[in-house]
MITOR-463735 format. One record per residue (C-alpha): residue in one letter; x, y, z negated. Coordinates in Angstrom, 1 decimal. Layout:
REM MITOR-463735
<rec residuo="A" c1="X" c2="Y" c3="Z"/>
...
This chain:
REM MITOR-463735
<rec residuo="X" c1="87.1" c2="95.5" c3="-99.0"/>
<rec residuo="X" c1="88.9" c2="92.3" c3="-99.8"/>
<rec residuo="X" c1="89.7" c2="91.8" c3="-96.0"/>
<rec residuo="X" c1="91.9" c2="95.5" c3="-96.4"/>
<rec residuo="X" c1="93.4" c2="94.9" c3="-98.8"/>
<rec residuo="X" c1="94.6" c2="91.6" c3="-97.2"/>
<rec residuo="X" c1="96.1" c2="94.1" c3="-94.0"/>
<rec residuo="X" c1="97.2" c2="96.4" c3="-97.0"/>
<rec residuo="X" c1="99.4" c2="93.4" c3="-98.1"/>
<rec residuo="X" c1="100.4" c2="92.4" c3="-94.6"/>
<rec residuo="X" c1="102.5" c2="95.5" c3="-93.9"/>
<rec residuo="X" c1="105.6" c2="94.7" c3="-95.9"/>
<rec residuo="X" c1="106.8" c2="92.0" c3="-97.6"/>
<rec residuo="X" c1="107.7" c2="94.7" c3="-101.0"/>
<rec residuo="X" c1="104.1" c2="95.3" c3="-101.4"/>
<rec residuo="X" c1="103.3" c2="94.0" c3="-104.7"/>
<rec residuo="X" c1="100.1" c2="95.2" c3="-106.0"/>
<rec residuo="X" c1="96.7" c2="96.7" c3="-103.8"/>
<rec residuo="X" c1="93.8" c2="98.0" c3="-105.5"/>
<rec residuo="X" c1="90.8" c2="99.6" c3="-104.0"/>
<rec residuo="X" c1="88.9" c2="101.9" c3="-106.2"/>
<rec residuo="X" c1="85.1" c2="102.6" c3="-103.8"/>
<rec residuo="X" c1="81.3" c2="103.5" c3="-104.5"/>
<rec residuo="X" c1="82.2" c2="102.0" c3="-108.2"/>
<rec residuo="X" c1="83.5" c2="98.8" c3="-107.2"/>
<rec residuo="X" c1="86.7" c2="97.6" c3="-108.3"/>
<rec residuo="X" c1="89.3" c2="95.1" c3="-106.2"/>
<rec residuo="X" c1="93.1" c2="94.1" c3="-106.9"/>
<rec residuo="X" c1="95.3" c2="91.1" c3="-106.7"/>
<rec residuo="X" c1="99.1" c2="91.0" c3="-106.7"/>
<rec residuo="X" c1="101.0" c2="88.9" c3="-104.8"/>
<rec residuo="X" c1="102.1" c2="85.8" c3="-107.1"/>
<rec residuo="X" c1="105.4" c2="85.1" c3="-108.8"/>
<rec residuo="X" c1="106.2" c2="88.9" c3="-109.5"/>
<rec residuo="X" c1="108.5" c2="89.8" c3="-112.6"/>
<rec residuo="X" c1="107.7" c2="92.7" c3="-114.1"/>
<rec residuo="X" c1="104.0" c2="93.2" c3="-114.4"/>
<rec residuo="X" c1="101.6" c2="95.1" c3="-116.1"/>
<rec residuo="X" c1="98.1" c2="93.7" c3="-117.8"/>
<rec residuo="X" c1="95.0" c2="93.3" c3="-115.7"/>
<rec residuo="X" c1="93.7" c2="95.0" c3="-118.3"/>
<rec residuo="X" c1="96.2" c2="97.8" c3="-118.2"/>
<rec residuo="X" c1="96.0" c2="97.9" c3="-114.3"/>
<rec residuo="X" c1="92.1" c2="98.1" c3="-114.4"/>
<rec residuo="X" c1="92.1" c2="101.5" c3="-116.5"/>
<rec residuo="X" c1="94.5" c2="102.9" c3="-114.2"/>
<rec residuo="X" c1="92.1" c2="102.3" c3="-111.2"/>
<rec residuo="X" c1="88.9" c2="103.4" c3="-113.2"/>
<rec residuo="X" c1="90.2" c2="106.4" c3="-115.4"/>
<rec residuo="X" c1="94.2" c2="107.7" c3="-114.9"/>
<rec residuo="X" c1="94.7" c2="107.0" c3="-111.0"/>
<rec residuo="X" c1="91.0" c2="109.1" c3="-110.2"/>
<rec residuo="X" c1="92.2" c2="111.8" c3="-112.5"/>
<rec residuo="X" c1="95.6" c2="112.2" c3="-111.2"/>
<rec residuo="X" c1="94.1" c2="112.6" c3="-107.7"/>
<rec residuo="X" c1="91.7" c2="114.9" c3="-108.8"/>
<rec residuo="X" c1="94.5" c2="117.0" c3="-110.6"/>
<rec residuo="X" c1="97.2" c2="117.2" c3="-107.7"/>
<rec residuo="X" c1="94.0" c2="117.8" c3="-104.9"/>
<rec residuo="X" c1="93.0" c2="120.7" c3="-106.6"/>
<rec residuo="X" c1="96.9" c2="122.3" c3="-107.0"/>
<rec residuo="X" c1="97.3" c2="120.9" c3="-103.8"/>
<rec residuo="X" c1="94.3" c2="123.4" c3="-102.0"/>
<rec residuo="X" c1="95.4" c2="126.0" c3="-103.5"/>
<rec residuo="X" c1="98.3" c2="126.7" c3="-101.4"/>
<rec residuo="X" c1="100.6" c2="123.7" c3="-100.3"/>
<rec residuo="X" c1="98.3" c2="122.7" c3="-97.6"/>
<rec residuo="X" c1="96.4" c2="120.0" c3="-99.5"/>
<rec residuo="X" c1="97.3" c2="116.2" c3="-100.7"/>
<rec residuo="X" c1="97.7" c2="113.3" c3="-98.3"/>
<rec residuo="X" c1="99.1" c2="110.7" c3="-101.2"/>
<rec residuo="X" c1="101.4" c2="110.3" c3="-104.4"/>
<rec residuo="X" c1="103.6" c2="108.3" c3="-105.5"/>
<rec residuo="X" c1="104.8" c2="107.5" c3="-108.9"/>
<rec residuo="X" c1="108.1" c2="106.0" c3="-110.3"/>
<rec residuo="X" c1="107.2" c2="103.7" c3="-112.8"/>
<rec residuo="X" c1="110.3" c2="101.5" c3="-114.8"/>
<rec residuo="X" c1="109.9" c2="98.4" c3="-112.1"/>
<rec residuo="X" c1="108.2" c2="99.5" c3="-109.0"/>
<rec residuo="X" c1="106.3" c2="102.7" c3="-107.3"/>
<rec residuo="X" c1="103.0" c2="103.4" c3="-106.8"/>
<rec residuo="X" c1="101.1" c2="104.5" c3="-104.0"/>
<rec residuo="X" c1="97.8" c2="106.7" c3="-104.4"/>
<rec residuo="X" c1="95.8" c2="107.7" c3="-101.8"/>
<rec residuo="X" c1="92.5" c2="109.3" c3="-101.9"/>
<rec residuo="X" c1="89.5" c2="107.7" c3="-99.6"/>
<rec residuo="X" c1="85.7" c2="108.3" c3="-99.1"/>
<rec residuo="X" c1="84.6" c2="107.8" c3="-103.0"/>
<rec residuo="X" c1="87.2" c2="106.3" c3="-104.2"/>
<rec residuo="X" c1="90.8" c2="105.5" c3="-103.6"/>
<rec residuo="X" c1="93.8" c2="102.5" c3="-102.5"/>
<rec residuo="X" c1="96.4" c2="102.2" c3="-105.0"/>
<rec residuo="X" c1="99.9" c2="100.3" c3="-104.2"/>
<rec residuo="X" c1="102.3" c2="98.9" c3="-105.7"/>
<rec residuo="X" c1="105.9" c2="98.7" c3="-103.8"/>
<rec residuo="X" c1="109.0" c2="97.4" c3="-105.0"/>
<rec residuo="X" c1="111.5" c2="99.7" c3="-106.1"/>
<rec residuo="X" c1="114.7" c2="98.5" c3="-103.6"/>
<rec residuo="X" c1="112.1" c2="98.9" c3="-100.7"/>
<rec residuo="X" c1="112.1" c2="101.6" c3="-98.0"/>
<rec residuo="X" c1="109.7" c2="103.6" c3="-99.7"/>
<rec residuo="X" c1="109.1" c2="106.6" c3="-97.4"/>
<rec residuo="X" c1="108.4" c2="103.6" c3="-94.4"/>
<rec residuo="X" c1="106.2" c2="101.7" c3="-96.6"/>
<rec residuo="X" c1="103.8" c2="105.0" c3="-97.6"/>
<rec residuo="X" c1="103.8" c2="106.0" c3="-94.3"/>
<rec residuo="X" c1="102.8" c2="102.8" c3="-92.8"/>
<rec residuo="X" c1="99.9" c2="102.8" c3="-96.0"/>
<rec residuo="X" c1="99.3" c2="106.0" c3="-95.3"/>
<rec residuo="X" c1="98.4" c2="105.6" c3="-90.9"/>
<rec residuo="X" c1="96.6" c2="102.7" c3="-92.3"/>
<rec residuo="X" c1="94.5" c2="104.2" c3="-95.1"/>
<rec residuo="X" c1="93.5" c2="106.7" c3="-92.7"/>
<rec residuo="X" c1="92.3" c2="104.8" c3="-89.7"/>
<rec residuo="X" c1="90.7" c2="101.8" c3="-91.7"/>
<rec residuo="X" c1="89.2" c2="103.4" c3="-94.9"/>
């Protein structure tokens, strides 16, 4: 896992945070010198408990009739955040907010899905 989230990292320079949530295991790391961060702590129960949940939530609204859920991104005050869903568990990223989001997610997303 640590070795994708390395590639993760590699695909643009406004990736700021990678987490992978699998099988119960837990890895993140941010890329040093960042303003505007959030606890470990704080970053930790979003992995374990609110990012799983949310997933959960918009998958099952999703099948019901909009054709499913490939990922989601949230605004948050500094940055976005990317959530994709893989086999038992998910990859959560963190992008700056001036970025080219909709490249970024899709360039998470084509790797998420061939890798993960």
């Amino acid at each position: 896992m640590e070795a994708i989230k390395n590639q993760i990292f590699s695909l643009s320079d406004s990736i700021r945070y990678v987490a992978i949530y699998a099988d119960g295991k837990l890895i993140s790391g941010e890329k040093p010198g960042l303003e505007n961060t959030s606890s470990s702590e704080s970053d930790k129960y979003e992995e374990l408990i609110v990012n799983p949940t949310l997933l959960k939530l918009v998958t099952q609204r999703g099948n019901i009739d909009c054709g499913g859920v490939e990922y989601v991104i949230i605004k948050y005050g500094s940055f976005f955040e990317f959530v994709m869903s893989i086999k038992n568990g998910h990859v959560s990223v963190g992008i700056e907010q001036d970025s080219n989001l909709m490249e970024i997610a899709g360039k998470i997303k084509n790797f998420v899905v061939s890798y993960c």
